[in-house]
The first five atom37 places (N, CA, C, CB, O) and aatype in JSON, in Angstrom:
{
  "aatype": [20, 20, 20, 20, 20, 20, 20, 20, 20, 20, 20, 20, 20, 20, 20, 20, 20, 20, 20, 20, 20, 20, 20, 20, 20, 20, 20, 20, 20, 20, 20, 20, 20, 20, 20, 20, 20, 20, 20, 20, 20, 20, 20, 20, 20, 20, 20, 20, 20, 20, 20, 20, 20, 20, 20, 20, 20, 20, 20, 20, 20, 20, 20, 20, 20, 20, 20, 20, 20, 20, 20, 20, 20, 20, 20, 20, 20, 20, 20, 20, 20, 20, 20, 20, 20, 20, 20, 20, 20, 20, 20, 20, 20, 20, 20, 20, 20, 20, 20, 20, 20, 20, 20, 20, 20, 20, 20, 20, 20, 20, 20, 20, 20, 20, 20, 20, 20, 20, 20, 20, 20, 20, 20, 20, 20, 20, 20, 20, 20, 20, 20, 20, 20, 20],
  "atom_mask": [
    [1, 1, 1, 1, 1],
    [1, 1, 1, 1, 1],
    [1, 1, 1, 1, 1],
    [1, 1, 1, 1, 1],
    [1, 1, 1, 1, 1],
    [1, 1, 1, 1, 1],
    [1, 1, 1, 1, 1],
    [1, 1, 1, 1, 1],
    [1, 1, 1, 1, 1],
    [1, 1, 1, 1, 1],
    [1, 1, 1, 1, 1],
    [1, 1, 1, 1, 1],
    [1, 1, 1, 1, 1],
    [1, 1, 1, 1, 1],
    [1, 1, 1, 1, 1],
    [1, 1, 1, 1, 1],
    [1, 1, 1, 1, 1],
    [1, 1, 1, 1, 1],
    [1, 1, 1, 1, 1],
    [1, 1, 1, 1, 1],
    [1, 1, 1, 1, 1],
    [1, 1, 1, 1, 1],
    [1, 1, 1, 1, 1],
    [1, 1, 1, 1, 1],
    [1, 1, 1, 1, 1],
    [1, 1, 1, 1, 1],
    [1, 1, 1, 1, 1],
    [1, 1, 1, 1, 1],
    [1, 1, 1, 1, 1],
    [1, 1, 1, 1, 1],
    [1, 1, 1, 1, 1],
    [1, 1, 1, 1, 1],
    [1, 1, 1, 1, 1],
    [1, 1, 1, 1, 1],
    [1, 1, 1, 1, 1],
    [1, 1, 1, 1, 1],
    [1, 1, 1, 1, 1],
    [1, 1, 1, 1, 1],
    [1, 1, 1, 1, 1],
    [1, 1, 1, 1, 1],
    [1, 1, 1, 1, 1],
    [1, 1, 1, 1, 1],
    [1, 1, 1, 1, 1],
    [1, 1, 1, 1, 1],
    [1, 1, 1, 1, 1],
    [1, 1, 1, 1, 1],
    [1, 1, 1, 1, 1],
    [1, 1, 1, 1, 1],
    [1, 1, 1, 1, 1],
    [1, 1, 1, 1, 1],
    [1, 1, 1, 1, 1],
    [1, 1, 1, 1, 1],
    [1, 1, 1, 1, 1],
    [1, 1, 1, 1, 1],
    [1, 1, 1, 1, 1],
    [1, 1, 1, 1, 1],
    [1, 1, 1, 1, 1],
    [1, 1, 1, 1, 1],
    [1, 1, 1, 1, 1],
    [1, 1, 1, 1, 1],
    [1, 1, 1, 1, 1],
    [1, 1, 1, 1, 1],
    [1, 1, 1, 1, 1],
    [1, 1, 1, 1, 1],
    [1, 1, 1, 1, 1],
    [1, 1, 1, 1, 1],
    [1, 1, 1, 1, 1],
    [1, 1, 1, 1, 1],
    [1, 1, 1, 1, 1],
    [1, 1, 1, 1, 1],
    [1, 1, 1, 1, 1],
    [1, 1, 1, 1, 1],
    [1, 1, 1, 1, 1],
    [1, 1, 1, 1, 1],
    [1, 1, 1, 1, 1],
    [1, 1, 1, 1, 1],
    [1, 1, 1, 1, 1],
    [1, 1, 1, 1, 1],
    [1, 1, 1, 1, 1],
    [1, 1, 1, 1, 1],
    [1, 1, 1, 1, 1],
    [1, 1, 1, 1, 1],
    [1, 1, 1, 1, 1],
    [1, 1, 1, 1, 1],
    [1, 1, 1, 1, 1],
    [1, 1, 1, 1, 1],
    [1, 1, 1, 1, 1],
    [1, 1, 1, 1, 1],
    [1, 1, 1, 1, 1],
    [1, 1, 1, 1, 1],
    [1, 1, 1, 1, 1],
    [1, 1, 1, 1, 1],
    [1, 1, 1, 1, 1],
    [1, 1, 1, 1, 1],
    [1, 1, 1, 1, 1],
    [1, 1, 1, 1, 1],
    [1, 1, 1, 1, 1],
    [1, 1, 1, 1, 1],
    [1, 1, 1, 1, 1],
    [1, 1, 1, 1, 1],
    [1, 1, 1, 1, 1],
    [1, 1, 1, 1, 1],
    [1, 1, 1, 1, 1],
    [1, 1, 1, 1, 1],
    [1, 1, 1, 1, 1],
    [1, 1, 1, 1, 1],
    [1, 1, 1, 1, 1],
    [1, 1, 1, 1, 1],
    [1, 1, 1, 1, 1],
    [1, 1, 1, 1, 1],
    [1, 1, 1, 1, 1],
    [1, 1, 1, 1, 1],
    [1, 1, 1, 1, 1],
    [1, 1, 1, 1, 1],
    [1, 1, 1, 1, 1],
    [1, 1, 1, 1, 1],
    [1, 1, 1, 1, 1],
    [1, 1, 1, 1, 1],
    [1, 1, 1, 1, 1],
    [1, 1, 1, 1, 1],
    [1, 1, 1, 1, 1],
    [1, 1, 1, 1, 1],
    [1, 1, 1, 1, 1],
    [1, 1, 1, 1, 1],
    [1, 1, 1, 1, 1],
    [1, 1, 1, 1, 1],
    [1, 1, 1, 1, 1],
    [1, 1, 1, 1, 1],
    [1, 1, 1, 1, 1],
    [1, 1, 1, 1, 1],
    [1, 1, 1, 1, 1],
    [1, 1, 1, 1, 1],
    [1, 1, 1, 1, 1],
    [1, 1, 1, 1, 1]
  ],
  "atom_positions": [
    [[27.5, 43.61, -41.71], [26.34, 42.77, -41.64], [26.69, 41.31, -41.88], [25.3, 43.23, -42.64], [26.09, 40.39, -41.32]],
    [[27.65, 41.14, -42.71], [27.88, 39.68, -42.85], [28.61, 39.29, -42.02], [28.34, 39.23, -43.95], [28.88, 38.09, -42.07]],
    [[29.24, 40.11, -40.93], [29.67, 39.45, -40.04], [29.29, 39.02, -38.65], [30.43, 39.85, -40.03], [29.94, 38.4, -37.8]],
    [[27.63, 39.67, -38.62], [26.91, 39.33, -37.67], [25.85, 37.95, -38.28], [26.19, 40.73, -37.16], [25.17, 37.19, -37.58]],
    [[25.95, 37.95, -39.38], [25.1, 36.65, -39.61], [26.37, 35.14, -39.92], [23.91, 37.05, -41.28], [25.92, 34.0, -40.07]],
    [[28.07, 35.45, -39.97], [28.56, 34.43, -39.3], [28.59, 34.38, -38.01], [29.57, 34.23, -39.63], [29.12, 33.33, -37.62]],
    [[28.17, 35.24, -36.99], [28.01, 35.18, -35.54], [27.31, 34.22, -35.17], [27.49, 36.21, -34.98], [27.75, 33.21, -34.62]],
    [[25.77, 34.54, -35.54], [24.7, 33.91, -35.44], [24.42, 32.7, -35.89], [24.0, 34.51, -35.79], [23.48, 32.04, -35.44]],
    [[25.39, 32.19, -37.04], [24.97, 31.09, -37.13], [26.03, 29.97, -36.59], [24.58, 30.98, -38.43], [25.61, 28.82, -36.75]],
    [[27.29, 30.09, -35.98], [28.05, 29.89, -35.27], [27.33, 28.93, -34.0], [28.63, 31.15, -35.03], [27.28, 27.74, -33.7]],
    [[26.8, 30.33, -33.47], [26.06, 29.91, -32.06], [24.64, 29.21, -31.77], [25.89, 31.09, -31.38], [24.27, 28.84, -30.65]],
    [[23.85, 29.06, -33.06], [22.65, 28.87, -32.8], [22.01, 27.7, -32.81], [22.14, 29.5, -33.4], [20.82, 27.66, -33.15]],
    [[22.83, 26.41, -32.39], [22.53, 25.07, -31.75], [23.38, 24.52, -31.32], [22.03, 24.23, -32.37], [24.56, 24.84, -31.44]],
    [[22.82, 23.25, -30.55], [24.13, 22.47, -29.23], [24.25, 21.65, -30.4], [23.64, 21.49, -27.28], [23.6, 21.46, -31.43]],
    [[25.47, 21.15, -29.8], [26.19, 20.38, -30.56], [25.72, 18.89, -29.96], [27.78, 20.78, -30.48], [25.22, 18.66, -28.85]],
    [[26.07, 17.84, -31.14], [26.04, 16.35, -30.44], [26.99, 16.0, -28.95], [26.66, 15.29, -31.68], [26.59, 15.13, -28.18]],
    [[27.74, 16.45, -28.8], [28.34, 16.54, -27.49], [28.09, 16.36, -26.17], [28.62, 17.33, -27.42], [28.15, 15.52, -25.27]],
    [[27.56, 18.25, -26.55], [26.45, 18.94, -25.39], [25.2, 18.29, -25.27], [26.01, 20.45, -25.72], [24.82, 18.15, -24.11]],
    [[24.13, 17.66, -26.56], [23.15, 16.73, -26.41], [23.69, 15.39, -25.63], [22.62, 16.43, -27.79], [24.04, 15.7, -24.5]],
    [[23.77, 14.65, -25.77], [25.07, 13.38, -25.53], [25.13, 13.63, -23.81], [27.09, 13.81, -26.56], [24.97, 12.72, -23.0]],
    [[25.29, 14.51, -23.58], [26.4, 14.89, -22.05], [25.07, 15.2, -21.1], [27.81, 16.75, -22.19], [25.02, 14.62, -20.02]],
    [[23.86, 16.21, -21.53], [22.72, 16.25, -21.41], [22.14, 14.73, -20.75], [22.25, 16.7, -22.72], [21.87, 14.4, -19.6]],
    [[22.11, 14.12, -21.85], [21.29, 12.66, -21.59], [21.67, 11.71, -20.73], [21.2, 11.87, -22.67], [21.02, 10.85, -20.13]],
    [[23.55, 12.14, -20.79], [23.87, 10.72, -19.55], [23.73, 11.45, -17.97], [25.96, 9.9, -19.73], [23.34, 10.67, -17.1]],
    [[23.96, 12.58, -17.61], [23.37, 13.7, -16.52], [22.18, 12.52, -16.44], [22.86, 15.7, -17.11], [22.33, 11.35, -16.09]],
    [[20.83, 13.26, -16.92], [19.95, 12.59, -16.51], [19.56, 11.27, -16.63], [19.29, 13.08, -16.75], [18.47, 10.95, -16.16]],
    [[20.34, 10.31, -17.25], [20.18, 9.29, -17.12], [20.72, 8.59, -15.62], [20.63, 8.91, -18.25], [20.34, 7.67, -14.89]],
    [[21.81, 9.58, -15.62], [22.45, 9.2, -14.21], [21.68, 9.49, -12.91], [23.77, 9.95, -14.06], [21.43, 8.63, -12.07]],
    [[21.16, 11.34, -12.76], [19.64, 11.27, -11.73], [18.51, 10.42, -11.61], [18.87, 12.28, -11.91], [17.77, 10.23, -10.65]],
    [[18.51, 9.78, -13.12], [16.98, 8.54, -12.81], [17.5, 7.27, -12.41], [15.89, 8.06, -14.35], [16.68, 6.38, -12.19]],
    [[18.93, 6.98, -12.24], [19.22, 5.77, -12.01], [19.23, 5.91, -10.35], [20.58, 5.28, -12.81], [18.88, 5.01, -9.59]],
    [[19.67, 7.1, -9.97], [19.49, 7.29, -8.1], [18.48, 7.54, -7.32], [20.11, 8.27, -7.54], [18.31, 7.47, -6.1]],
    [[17.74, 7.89, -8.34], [16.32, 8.42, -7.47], [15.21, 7.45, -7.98], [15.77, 10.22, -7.84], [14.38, 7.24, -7.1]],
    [[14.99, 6.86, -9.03], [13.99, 5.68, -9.25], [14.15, 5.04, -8.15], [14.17, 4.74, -10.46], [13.34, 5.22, -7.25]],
    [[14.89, 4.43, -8.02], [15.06, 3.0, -6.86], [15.18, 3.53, -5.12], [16.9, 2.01, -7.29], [15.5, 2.83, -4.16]],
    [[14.84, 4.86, -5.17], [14.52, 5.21, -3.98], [12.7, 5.49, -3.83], [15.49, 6.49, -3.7], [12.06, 5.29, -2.8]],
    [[12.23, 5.88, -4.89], [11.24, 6.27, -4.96], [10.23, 5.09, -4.87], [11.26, 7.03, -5.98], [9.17, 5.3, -4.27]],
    [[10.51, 3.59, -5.53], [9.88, 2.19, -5.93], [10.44, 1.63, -4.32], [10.66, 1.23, -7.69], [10.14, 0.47, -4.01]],
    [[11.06, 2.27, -3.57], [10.96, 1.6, -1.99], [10.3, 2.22, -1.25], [12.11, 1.46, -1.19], [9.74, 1.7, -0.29]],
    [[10.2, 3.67, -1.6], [9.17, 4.23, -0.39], [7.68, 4.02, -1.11], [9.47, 6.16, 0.06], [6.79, 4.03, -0.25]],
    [[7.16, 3.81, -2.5], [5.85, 3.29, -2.66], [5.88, 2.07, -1.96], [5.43, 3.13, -4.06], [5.07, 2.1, -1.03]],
    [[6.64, 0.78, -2.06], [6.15, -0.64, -1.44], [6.33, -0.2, -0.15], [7.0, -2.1, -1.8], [5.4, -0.67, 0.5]],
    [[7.3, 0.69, 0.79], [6.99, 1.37, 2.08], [5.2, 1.55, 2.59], [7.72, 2.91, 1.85], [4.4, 1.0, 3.34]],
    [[5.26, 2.79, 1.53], [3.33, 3.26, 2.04], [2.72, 1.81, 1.96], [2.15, 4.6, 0.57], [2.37, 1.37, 3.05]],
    [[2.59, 1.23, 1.22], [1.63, 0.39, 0.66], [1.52, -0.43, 2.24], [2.19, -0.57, -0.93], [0.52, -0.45, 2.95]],
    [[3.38, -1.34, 2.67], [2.99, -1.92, 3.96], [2.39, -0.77, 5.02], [4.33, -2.67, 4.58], [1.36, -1.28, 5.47]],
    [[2.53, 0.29, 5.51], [1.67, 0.91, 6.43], [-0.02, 1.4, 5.88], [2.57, 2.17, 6.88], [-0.82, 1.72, 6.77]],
    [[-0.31, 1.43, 4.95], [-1.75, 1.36, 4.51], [-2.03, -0.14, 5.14], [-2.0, 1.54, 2.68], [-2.9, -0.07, 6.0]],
    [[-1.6, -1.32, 4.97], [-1.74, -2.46, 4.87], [-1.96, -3.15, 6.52], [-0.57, -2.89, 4.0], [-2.62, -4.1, 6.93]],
    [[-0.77, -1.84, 7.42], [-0.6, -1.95, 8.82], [-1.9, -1.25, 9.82], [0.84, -1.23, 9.09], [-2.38, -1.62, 10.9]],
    [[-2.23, 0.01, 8.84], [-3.47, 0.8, 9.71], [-4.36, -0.17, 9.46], [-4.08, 2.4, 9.23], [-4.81, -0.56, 10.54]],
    [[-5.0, -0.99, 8.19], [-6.1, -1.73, 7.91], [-6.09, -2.7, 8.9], [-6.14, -2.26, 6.6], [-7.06, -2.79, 9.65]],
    [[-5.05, -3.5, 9.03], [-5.08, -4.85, 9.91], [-5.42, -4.38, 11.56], [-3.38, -5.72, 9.79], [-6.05, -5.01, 12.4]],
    [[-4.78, -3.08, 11.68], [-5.68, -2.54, 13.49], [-6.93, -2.29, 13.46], [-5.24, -1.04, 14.26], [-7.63, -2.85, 14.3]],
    [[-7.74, -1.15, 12.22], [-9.18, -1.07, 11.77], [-9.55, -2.05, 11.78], [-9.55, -0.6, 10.66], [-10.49, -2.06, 12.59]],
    [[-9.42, -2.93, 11.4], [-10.14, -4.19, 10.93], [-10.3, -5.08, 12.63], [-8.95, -5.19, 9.49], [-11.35, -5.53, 13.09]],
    [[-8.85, -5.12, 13.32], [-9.05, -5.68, 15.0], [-9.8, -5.27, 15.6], [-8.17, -5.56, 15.93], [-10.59, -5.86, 16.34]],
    [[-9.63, -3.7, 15.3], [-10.72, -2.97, 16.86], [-12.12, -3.2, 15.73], [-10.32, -0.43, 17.61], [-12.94, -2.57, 16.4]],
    [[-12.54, -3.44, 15.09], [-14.05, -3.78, 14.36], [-14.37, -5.12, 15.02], [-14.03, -3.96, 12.48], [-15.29, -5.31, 15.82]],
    [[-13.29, -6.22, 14.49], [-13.35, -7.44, 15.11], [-13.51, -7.44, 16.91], [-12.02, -8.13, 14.6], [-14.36, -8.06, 17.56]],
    [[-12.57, -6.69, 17.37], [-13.18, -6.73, 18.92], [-13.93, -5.78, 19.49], [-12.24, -6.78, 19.85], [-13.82, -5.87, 20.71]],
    [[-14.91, -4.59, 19.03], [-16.31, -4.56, 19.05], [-17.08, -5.27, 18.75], [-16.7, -3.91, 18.65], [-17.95, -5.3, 19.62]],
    [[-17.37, -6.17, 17.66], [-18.12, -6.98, 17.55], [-18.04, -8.02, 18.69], [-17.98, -7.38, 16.38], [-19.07, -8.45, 19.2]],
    [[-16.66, -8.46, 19.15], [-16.98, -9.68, 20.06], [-17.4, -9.09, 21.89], [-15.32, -10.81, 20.0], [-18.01, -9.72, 22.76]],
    [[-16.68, -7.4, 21.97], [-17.86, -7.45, 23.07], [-19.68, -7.05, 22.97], [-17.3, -6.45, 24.08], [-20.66, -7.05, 23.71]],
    [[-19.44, -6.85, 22.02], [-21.05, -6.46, 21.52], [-21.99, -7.82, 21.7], [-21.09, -5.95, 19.64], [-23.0, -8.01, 22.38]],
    [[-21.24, -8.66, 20.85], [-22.12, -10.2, 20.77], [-21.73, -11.59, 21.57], [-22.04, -10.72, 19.22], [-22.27, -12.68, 21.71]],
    [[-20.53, -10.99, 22.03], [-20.05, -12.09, 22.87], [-19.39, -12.91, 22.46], [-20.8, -12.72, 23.35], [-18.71, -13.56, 23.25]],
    [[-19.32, -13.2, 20.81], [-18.06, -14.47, 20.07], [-17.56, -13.81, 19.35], [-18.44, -15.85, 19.18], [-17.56, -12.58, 19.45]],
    [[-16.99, -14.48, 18.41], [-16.03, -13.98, 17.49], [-16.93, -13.83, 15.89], [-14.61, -15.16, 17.49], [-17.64, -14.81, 15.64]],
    [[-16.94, -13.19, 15.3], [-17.12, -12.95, 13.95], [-17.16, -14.32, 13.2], [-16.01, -12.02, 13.43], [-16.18, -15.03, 13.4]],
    [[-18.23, -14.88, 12.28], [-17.58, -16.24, 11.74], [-16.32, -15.4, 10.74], [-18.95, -17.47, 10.65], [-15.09, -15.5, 10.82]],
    [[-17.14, -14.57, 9.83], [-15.87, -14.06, 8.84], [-16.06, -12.46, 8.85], [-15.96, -14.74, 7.02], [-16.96, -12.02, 9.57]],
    [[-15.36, -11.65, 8.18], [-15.28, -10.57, 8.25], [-16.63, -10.16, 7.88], [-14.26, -10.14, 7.63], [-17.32, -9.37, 8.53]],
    [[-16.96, -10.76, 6.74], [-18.56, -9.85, 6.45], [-19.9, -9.44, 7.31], [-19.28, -10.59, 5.49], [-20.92, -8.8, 7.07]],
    [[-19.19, -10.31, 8.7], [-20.47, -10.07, 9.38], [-19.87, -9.08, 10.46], [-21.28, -11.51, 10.01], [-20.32, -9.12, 11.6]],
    [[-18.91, -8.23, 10.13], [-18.76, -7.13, 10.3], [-19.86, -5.91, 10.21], [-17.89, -7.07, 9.63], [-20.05, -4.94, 10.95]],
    [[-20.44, -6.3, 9.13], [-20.71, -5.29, 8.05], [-22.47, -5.56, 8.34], [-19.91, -5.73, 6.21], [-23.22, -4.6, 8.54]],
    [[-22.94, -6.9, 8.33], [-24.16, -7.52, 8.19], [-24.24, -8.41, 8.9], [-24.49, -7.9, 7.12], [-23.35, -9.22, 8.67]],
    [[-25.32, -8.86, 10.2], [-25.3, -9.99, 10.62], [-27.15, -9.8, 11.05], [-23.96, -10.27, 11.85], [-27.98, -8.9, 11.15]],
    [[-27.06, -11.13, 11.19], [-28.7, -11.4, 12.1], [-28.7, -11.6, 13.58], [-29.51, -12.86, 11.63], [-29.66, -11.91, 14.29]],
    [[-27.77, -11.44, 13.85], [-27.53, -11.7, 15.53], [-28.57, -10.94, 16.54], [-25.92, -11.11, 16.0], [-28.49, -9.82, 16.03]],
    [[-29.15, -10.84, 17.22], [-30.12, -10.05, 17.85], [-29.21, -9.05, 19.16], [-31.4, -11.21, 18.48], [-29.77, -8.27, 19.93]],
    [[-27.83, -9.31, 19.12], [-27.08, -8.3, 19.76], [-26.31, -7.78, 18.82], [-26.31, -8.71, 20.86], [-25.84, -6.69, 19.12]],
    [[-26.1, -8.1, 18.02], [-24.97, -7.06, 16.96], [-25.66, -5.2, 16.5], [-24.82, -8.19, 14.97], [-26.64, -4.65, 16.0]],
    [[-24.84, -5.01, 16.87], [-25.16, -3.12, 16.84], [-23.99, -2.35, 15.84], [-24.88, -2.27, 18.8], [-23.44, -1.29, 16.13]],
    [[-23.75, -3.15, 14.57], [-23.09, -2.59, 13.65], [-24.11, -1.59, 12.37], [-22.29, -3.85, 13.09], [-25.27, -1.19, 12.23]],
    [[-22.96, -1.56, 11.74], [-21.61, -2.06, 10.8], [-20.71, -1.43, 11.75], [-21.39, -1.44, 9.0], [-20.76, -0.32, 12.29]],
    [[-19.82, -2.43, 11.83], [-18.87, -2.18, 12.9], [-17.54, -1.19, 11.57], [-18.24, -4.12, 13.87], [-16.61, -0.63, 12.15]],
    [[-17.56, -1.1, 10.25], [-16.7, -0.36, 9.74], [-17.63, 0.79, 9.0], [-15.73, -1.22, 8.87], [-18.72, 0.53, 8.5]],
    [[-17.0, 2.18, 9.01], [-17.82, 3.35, 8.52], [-18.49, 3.16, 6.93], [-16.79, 4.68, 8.54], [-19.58, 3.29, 6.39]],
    [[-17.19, 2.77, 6.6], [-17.57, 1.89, 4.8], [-18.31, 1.12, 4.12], [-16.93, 1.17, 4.37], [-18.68, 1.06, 2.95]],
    [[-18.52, 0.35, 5.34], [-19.39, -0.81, 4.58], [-18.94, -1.94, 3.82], [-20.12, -0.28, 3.68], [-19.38, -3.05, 3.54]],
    [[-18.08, -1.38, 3.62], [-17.08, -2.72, 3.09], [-15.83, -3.02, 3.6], [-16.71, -2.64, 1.71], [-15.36, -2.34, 4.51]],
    [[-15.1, -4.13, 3.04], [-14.22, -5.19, 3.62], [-13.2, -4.47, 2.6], [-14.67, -7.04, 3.5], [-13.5, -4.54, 1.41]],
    [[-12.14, -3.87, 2.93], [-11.14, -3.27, 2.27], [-10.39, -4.38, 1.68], [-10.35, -2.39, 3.11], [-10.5, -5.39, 2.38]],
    [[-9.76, -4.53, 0.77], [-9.01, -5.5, 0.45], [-7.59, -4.62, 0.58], [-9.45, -6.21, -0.99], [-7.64, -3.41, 0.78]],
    [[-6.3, -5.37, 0.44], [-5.01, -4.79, 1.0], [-4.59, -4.63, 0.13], [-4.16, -5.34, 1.82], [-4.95, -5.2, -0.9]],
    [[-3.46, -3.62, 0.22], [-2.86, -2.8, -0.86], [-2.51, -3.88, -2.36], [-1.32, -2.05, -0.12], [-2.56, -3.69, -3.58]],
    [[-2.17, -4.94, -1.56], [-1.59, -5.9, -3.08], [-2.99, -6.54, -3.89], [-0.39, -7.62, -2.49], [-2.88, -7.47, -4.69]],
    [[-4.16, -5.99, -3.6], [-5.47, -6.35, -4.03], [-5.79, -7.53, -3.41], [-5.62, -6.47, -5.45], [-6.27, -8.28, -4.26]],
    [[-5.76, -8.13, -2.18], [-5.64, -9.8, -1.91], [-6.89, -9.16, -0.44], [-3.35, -10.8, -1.37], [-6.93, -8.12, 0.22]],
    [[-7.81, -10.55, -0.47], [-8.38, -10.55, 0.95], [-7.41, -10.48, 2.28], [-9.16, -11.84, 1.05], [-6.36, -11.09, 2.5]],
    [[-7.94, -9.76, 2.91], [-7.46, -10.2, 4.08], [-7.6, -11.79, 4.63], [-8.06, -9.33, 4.93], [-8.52, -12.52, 4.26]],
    [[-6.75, -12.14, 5.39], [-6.82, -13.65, 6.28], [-7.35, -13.63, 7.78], [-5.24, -14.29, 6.45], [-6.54, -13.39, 8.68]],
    [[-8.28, -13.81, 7.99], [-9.05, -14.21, 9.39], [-9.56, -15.57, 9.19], [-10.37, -13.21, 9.8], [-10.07, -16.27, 8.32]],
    [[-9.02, -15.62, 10.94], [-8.86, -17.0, 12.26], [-9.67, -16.92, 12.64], [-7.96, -17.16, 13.45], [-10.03, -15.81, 12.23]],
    [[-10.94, -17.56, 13.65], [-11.39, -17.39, 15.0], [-11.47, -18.76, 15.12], [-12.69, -16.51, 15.35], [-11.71, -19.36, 14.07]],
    [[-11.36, -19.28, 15.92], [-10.08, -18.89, 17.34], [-8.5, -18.94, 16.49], [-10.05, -20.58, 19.01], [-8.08, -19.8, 15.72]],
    [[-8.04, -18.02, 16.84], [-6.42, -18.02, 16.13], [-5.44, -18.6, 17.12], [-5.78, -16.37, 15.73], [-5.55, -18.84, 18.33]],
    [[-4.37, -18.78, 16.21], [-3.27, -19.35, 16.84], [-2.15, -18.56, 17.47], [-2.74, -20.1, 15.97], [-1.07, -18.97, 17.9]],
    [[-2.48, -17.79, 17.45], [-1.52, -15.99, 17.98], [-2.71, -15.53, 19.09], [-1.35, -14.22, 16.18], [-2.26, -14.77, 19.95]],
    [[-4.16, -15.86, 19.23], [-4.72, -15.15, 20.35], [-6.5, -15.79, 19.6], [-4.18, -12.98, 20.46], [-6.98, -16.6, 18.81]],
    [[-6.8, -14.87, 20.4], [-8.3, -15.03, 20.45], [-9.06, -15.18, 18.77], [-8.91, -13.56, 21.32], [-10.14, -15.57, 18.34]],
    [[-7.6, -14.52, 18.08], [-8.43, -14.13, 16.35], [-6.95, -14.1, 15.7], [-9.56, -12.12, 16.08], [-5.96, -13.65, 16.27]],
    [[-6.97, -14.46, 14.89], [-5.58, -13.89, 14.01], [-6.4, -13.02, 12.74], [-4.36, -15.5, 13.22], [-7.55, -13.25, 12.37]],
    [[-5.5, -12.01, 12.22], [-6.11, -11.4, 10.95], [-4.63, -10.78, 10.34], [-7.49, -10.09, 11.31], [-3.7, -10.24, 10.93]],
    [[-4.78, -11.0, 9.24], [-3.54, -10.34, 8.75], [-3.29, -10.55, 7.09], [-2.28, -10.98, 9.62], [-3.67, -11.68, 6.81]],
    [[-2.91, -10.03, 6.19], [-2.0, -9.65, 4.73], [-1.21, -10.69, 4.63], [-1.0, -8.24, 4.68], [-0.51, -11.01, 5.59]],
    [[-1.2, -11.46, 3.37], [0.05, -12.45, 2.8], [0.77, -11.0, 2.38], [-0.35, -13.88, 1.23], [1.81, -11.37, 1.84]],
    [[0.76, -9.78, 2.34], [2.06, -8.93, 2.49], [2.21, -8.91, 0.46], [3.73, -10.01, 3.74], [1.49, -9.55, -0.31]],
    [[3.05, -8.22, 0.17], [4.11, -8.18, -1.03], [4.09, -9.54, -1.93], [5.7, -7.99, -0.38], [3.62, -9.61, -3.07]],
    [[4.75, -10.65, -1.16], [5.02, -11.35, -1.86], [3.95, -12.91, -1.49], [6.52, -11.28, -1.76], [4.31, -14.07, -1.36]],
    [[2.88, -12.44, -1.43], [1.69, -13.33, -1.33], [2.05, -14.53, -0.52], [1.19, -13.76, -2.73], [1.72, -15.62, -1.01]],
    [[2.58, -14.54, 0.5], [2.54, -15.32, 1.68], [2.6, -15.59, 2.73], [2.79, -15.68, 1.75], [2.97, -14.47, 3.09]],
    [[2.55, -16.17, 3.67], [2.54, -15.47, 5.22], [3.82, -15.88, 5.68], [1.29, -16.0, 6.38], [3.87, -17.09, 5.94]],
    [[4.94, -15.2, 5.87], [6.17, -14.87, 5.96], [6.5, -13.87, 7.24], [6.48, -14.32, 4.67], [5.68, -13.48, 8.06]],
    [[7.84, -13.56, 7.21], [8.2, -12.18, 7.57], [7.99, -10.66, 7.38], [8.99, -12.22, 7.38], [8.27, -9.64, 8.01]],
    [[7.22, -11.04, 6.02], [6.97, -9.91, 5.22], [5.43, -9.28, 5.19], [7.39, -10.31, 3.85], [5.12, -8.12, 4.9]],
    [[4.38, -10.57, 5.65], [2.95, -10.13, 6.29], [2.9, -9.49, 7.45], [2.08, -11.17, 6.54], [3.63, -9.49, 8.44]],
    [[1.75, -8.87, 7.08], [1.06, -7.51, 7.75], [0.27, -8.51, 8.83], [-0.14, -6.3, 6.52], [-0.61, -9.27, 8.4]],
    [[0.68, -8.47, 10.5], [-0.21, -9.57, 11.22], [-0.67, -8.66, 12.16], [0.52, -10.99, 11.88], [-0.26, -7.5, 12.28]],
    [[-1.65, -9.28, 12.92], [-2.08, -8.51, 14.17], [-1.95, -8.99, 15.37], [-3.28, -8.2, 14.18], [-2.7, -8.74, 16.32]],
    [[-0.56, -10.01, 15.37], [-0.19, -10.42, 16.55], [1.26, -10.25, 16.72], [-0.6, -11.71, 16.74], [1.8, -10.58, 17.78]]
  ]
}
């Protein structure tokens, strides 16, 4: 009997080692997979950001064959007094704001076409990195 209770107590925890060896393992999986994971969120975010800016065009160009001009601003998407407007031209009712919480930017008449609309993007400016619809 006493030689099953030096057995048992032999075996019956990890050592600082085995803890130790444990922690850098996973310290080492969170160092490869975090920084893949924080690119495909700012990924989604620009294509959420990319479907909105087409929703938001084809709203903008129903409204202009509906009424014949251009939108002054987005809200009259949603609400207007026009005696041809046959909206809410969006199911929502409201004016989505873009993934980075920021208004959208609408033109009429734009400098890319009939309307510009588009996201200062990530890094809040109109860059390479905005979401445009031209």
């Amino acid at each position: 009997m006493d030689r099953t209770r030096k057995k048992f107590a032999r075996n019956r925890g990890f050592t600082l080692m085995e803890i130790l060896l444990v922690v850098i393992i996973i310290g080492l999986l969170a160092s490869l997979i975090f920084p893949n994971l924080m690119g495909r969120f700012e990924r989604s975010k620009e294509e959420i950001a990319k479907a909105q800016v087409e929703l938001l065009s084809s709203a903008v160009q129903a409204f202009i064959l509906d009424v014949g001009r251009c939108p002054k601003d987005l809200q009259e998407l949603i609400q207007s007094d026009d005696p041809k407007w046959r909206g809410p031209y969006l199911s929502k009712r409201e004016i989505p704001k873009d993934p980075w919480d920021r208004e959208y930017q609408y033109k009429c008449p734009g400098d890319h076409g009939p309307f510009d609309l588009y996201s200062l993007g990530p890094n809040g400016k109109l860059d390479e990195r905005s979401i445009k619809n031209w």
